[in-house]
C-alpha positions as CSV (number, residue, x, y, z in Angstrom):
1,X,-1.4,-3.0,-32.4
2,X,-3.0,-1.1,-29.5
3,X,-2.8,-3.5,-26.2
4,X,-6.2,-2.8,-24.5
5,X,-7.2,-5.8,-23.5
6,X,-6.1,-8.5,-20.9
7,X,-5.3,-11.2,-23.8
8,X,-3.5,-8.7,-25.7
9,X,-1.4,-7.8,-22.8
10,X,-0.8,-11.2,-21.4
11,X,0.7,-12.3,-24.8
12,X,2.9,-9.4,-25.3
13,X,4.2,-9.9,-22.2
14,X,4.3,-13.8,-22.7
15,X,6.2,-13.3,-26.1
16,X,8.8,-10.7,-24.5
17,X,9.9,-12.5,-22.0
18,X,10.4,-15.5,-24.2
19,X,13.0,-13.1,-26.5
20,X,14.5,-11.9,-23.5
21,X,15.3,-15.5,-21.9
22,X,16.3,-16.4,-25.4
23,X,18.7,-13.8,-25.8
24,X,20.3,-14.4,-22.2
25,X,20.0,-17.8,-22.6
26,X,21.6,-18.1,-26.2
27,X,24.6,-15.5,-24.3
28,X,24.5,-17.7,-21.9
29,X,25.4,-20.5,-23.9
30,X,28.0,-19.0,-25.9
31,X,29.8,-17.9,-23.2
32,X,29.9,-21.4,-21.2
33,X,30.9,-23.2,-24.5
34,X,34.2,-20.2,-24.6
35,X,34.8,-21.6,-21.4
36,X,35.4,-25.0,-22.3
37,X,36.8,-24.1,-25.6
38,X,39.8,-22.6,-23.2
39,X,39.9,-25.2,-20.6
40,X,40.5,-27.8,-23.9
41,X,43.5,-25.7,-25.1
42,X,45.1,-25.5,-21.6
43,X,44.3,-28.9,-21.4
44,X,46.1,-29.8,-24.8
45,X,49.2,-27.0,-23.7
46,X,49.9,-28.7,-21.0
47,X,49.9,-32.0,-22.8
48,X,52.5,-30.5,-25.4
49,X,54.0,-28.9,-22.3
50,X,54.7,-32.3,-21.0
51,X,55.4,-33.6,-24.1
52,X,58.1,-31.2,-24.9
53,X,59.4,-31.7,-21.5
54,X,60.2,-35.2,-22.2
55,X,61.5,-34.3,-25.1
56,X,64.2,-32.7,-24.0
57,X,65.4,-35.2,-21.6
58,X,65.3,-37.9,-24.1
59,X,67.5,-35.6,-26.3
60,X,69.5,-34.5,-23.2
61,X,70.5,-38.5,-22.6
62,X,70.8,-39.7,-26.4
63,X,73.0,-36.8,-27.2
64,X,75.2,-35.5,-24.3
65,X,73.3,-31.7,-24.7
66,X,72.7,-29.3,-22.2
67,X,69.4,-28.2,-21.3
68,X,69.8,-25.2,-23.7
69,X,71.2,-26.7,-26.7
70,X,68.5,-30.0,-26.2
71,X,65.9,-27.0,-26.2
72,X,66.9,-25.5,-29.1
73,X,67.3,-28.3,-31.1
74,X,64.2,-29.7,-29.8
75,X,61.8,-26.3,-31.1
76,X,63.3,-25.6,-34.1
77,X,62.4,-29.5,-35.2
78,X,59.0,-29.0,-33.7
79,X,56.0,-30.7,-35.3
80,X,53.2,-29.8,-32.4
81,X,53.0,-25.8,-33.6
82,X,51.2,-24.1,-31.1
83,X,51.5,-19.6,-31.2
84,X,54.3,-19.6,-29.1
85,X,57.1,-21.9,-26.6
86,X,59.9,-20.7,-25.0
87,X,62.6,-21.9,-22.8
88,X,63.7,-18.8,-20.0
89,X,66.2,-18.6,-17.2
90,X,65.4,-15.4,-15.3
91,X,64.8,-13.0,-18.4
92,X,66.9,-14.6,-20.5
93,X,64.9,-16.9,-23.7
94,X,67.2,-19.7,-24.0
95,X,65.1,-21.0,-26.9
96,X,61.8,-20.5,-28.6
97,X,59.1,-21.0,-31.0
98,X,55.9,-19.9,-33.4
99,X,55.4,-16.2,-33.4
100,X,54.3,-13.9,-31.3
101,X,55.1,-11.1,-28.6
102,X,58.0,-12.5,-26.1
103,X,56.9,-13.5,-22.9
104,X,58.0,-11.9,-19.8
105,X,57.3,-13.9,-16.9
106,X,57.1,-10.5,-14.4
107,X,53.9,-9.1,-16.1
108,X,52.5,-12.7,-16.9
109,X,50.4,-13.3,-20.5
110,X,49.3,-10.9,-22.8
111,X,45.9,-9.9,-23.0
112,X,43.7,-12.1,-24.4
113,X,46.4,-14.5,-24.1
114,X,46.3,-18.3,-22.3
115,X,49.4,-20.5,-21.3
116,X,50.7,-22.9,-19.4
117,X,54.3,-22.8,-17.4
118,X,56.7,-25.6,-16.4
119,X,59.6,-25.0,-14.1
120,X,62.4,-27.6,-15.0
121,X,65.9,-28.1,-13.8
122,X,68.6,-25.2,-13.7
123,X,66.4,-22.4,-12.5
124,X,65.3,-22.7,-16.5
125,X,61.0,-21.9,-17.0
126,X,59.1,-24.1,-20.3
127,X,56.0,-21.7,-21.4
128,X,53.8,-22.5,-24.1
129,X,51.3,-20.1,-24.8
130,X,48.6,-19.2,-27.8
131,X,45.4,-16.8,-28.5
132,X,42.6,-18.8,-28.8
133,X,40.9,-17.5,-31.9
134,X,37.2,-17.7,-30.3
135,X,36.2,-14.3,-31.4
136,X,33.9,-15.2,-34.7
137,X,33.1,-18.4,-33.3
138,X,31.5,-16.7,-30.5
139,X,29.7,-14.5,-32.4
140,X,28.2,-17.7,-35.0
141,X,27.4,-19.6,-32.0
142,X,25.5,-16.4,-30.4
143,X,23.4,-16.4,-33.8
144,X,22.9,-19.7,-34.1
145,X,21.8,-20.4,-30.1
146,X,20.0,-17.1,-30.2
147,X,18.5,-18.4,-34.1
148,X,17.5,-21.9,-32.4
149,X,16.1,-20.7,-28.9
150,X,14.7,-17.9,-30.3
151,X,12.2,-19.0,-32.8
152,X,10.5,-22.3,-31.1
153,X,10.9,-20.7,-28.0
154,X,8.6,-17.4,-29.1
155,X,6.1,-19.6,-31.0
156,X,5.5,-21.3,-27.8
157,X,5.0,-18.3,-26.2
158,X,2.5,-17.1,-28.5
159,X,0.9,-20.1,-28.4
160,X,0.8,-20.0,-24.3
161,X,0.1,-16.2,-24.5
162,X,-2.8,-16.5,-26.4
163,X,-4.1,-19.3,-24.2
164,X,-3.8,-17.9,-20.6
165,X,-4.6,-14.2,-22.1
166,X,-8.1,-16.1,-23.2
167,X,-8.2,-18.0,-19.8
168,X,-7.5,-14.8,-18.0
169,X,-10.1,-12.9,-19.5
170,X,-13.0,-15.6,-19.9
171,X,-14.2,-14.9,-16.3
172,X,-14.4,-11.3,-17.0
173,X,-16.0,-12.0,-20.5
174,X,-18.6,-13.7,-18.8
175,X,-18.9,-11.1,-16.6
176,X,-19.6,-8.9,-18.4
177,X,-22.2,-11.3,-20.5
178,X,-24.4,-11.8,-17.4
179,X,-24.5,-8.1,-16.1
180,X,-25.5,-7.2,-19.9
181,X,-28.2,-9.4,-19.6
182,X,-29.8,-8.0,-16.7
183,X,-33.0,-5.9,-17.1
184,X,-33.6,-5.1,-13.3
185,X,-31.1,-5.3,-10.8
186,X,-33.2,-7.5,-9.0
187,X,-32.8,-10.0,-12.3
188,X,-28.9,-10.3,-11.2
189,X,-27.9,-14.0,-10.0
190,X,-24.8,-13.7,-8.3
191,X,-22.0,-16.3,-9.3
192,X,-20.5,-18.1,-6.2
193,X,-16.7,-16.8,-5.8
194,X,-15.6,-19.9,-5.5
195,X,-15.9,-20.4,-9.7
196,X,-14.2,-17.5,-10.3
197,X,-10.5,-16.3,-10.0
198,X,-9.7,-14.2,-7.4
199,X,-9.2,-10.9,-9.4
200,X,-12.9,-11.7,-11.3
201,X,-14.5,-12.6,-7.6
202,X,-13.4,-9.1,-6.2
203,X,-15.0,-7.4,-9.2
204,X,-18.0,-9.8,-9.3
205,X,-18.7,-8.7,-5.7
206,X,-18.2,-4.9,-6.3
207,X,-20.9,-5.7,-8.9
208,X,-23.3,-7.1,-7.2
209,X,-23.5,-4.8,-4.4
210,X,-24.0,-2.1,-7.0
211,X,-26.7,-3.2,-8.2
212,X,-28.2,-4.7,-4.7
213,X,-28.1,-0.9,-3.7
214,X,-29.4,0.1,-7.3
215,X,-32.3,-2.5,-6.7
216,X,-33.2,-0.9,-3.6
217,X,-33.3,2.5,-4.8
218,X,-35.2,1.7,-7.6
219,X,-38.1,-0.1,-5.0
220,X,-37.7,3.0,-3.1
221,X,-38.8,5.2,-5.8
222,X,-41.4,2.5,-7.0
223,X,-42.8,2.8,-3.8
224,X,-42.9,6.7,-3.2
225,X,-44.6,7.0,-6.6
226,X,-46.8,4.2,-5.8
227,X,-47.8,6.2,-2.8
228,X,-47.9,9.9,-4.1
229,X,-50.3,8.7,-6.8
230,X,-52.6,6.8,-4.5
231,X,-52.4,10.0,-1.9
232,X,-53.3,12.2,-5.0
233,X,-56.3,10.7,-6.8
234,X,-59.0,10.8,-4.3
235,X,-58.3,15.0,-3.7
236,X,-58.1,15.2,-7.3
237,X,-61.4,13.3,-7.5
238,X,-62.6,15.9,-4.8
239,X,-61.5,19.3,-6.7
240,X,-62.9,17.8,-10.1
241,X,-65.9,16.9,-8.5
242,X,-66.5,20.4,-6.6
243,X,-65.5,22.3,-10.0
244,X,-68.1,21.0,-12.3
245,X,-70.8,21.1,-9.4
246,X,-69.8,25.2,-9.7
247,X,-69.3,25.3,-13.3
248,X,-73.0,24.1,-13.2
249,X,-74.1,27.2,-11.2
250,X,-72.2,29.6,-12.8
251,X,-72.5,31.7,-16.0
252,X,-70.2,33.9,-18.3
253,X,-66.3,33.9,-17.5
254,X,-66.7,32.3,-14.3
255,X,-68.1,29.2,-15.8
256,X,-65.3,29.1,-19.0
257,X,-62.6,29.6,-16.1
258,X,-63.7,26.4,-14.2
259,X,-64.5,24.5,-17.3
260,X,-60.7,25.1,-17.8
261,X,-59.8,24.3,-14.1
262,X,-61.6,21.1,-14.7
263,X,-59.4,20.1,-18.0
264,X,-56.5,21.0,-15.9
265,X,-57.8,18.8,-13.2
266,X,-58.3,15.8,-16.1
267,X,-55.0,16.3,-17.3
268,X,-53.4,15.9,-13.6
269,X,-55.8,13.3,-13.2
270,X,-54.0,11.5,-16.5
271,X,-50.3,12.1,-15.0
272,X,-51.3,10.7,-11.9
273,X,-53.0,7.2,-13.8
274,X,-49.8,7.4,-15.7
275,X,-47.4,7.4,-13.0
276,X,-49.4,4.7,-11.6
277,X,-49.0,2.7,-14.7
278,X,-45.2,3.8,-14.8
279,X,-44.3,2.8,-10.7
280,X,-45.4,-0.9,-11.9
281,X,-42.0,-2.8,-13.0
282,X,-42.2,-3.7,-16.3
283,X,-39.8,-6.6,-15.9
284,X,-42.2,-8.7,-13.5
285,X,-44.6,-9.7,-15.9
286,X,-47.9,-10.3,-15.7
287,X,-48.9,-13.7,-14.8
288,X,-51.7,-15.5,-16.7
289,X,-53.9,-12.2,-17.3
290,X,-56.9,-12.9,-18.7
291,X,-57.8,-13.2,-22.9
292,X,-58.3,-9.8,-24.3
293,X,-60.0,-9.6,-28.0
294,X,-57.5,-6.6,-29.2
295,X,-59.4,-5.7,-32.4
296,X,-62.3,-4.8,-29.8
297,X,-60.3,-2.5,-28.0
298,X,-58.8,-0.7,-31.1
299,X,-62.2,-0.5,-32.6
300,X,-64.1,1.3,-29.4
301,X,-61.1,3.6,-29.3
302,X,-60.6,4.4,-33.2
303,X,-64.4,5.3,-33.1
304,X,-63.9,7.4,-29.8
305,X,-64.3,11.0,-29.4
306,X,-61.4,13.1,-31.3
307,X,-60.1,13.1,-34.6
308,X,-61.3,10.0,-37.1
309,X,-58.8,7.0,-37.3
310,X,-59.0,4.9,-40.4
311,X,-59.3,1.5,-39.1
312,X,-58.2,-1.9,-40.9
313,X,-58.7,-4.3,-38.4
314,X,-59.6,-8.4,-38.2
315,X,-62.8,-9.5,-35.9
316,X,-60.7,-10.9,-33.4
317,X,-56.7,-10.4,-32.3
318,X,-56.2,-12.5,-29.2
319,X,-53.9,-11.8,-26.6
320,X,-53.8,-12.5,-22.9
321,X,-53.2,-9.7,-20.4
322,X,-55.0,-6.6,-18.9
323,X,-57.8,-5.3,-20.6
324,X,-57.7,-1.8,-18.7
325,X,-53.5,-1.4,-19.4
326,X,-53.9,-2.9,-23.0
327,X,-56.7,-0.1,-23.6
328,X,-54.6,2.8,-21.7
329,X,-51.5,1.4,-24.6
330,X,-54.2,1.6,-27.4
331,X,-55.7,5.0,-26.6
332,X,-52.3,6.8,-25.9
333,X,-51.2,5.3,-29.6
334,X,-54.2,6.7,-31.0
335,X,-54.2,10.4,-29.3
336,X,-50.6,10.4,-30.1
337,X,-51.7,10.0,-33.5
338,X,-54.6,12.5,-33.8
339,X,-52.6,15.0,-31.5
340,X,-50.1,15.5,-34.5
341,X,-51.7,14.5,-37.5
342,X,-51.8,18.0,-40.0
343,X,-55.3,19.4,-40.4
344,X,-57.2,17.7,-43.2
345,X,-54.7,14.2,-42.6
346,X,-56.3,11.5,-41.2
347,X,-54.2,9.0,-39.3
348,X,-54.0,5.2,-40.3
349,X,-54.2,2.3,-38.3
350,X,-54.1,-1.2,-39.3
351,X,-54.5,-4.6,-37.0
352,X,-52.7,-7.4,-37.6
353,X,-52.7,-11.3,-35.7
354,X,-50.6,-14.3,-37.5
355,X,-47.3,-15.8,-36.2
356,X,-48.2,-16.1,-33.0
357,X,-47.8,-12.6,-32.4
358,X,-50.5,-9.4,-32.4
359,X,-49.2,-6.4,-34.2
360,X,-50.9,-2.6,-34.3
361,X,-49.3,-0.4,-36.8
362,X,-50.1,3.2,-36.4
363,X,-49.3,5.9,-39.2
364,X,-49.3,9.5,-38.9
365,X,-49.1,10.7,-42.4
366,X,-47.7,14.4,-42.6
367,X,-45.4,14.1,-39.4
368,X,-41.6,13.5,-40.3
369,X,-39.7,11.8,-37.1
370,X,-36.0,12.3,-37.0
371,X,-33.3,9.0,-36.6
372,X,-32.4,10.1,-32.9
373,X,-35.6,10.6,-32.2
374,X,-36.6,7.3,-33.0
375,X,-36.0,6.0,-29.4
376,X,-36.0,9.4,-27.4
377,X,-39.9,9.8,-28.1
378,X,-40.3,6.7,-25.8
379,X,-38.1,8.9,-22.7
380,X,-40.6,10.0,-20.1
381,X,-41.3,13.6,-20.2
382,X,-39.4,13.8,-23.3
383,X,-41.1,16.1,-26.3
384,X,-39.1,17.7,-29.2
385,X,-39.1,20.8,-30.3
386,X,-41.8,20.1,-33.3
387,X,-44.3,18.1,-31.0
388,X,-43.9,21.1,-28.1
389,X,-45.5,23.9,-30.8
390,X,-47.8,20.9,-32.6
391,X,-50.0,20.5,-29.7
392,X,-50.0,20.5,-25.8
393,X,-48.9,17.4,-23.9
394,X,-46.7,15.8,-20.7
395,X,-44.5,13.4,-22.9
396,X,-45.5,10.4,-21.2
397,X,-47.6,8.9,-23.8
398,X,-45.5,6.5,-26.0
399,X,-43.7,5.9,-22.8
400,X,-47.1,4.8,-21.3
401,X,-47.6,2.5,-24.5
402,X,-44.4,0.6,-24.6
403,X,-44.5,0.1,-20.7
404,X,-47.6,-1.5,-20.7
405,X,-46.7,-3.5,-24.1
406,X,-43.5,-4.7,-22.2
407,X,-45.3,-5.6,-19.5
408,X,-47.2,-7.9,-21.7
409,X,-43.8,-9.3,-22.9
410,X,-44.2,-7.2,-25.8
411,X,-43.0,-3.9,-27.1
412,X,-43.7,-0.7,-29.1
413,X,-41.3,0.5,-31.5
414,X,-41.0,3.8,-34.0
415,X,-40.5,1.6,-37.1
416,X,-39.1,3.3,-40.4
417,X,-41.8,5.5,-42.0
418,X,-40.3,6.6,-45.0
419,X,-40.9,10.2,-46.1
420,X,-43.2,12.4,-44.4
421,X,-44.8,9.9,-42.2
422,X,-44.5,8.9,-38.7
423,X,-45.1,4.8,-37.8
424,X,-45.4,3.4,-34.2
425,X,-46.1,-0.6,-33.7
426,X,-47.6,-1.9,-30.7
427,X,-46.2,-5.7,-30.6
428,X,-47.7,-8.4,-28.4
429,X,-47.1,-12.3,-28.3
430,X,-50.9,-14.1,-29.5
431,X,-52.8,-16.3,-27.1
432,X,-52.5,-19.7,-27.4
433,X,-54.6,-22.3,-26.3
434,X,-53.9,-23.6,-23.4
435,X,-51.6,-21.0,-22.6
């Protein structure tokens, strides 16, 4: 189980910390309950301590003994059997009992050893002492604290893990939802910081100035295109104009040379239109627009100069939009089509308007488009290899068509051809009425 996410983490760490506090916690309680385990026998050897005492008195005044001979008699009757008594004066054991290493009151106990000592009269020292055998307990009531803590206590944690991991991480789930949603930066709605946890604010803010400064640079650019293309056309319109007034007047080379100056002009003439077209954002929309009749526009441009189109088409495919972008989409479809198509292939176009929605399927029968090529074709200035020997061209015609078609609020796509054939479908939503 890789931990790469926040929840992931957060639950891990949850459920670790649960073992750990059960293991201390289950040592913890094993060790308190020795405790008390040893302060119960001291408490009952100093009860048999006491009782012993009195013993020995009473036998002391019923019978006339000494000290010694009372003691003696005393342990070797003994009913109360704990490891070991004994009665001392100095280092001498007057009397004892139970089994076991001798005491020696210089060094103390044993080791692992507890007691408790009476001085009585005559210099003579009562001692009863025994090992409390705590060793296996301790270990079973380890296991069974560590077995009881351990279980409920990491269930709950995985239960609490999995929750604040999924509360931690909401914030920057739906994060990461609204930024994928956005089109243009401009699109971006920024979240107050006040709904959002302090880690997810920081992050929501580094965000949004991103894409403020992104948003700005893209206007920029917008703008200088905007501007280069407008400062462009009207010497264009100049040079095209002065060339064909000479091609006129000339004769021989001359006039094939300027002939070709003027195509050149006409296709600088198209990438300037284009990036015109291209500088306008896609993601504004168009507004109301006015109702174009599609099947109009793809007739007049099927029957245009160039290569023959065959045309299935209805009278009438309504739309709303602009007539002069929706043609510039049509026509770059159709070139695109007659640009590639094989000699002796003639390329298919059909017209479709139900569901509410306005469809132009375009098929160039010969022409095999690759998988990843499928949405490369639509990069600007992008040609591959086959269409850079097929024919001449700036790359910006399907990239053209789907701007304008998104602009619309529609789309072109390179659906699946299958076989030798290439298909391109120019989608647009269907006027309404009243729309």
């Amino acid at each position: 189980m890789k931990f790469d996410s926040l929840s992931r983490r957060t639950v891990a760490a949850t459920l670790l910390t649960a073992v750990v506090s059960s293991v201390v916690l289950a040592a913890g309680a094993a060790l308190a309950l020795r405790l008390l385990w040893q302060r119960h026998d001291l408490r009952e050897l100093d009860r048999t301590a006491v009782t012993l005492e009195r013993t020995f008195r009473l036998e002391m005044k019923e019978h006339g003994h000494t000290l010694s001979e009372a003691a003696k008699e005393v342990l070797e009757e003994m009913i109360v059997h704990p490891d070991r008594a004994e009665i001392r004066k100095g280092a001498v054991v007057v009397a004892e009992h139970g089994e076991g290493p001798r005491l020696d009151g210089a060094t103390g106990l044993p080791v692992g050893w507890i007691g408790v000592r009476r001085e009585m009269p005559g210099g003579f020292v009562l001692e009863v002492v025994r090992r409390p055998q705590d060793g296996l307990p301790l270990r079973r009531l380890f296991w069974a604290a560590l077995f009881l803590a351990a279980i409920p206590s990491s269930l709950l944690a995985l239960a609490v893990g999995r929750w604040a991991g999924r509360a931690a991480a909401r914030p920057m789930e739906d994060l990461a939802l609204r930024l994928g949603a956005v089109d243009h930066p401009r699109d971006y709605v920024s979240v107050p910081h006040e709904a959002l946890p302090s880690e997810a604010a920081v992050l929501e803010r580094a965000f949004s100035g991103v894409l403020g400064r992104l948003g700005a640079a893209l206007d920029r650019e917008a703008e200088f295109v905007l501007n280069a293309a407008h400062e462009l056309r009207t010497p264009l319109t100049r040079i095209r104009l002065r060339t064909e007034r000479a091609a006129a007047v000339a004769s021989g080379e001359c006039r094939t040379e300027l002939e070709a100056l003027t195509s050149e002009v006409d296709r600088l003439a198209r990438l300037v239109d284009a990036l015109l077209v291209l500088s306008r954002d896609e993601t504004s929309g168009l507004g109301a627009g006015e109702t174009v009749n599609v099947a109009d526009l793809v007739r007049a441009s099927a029957e245009g100069s160039g290569r023959a189109i065959a045309l299935t088409a209805p009278d009438e495919a309504l739309v709303r939009g602009d007539e002069d972008l929706l043609r510039l989409a049509v026509d770059n479809l159709f070139d695109n089509a007659r640009k590639y198509a094989p000699a002796g292939v003639t390329p298919l176009a059909v017209l479709s308007a139900d569901g509410g929605r306005v469809t132009l399927s375009v098929e160039t029968p010969g022409v095999a488009l690759a998988l990843e090529e499928r949405e490369k074709v639509f990069d600007r200035f992008y040609r591959g290899a086959a269409a850079r020997e097929a024919a001449p061209g700036l790359g910006l015609g399907l990239a053209l068509a789907r701007h304008v078609a998104r602009f619309h609020g529609g789309d072109v796509i390179a659906a699946e051809g299958g076989g030798e054939k290439a298909i391109f479908e120019l989608r647009l939503p269907g006027w309404r009425s009243g729309a």
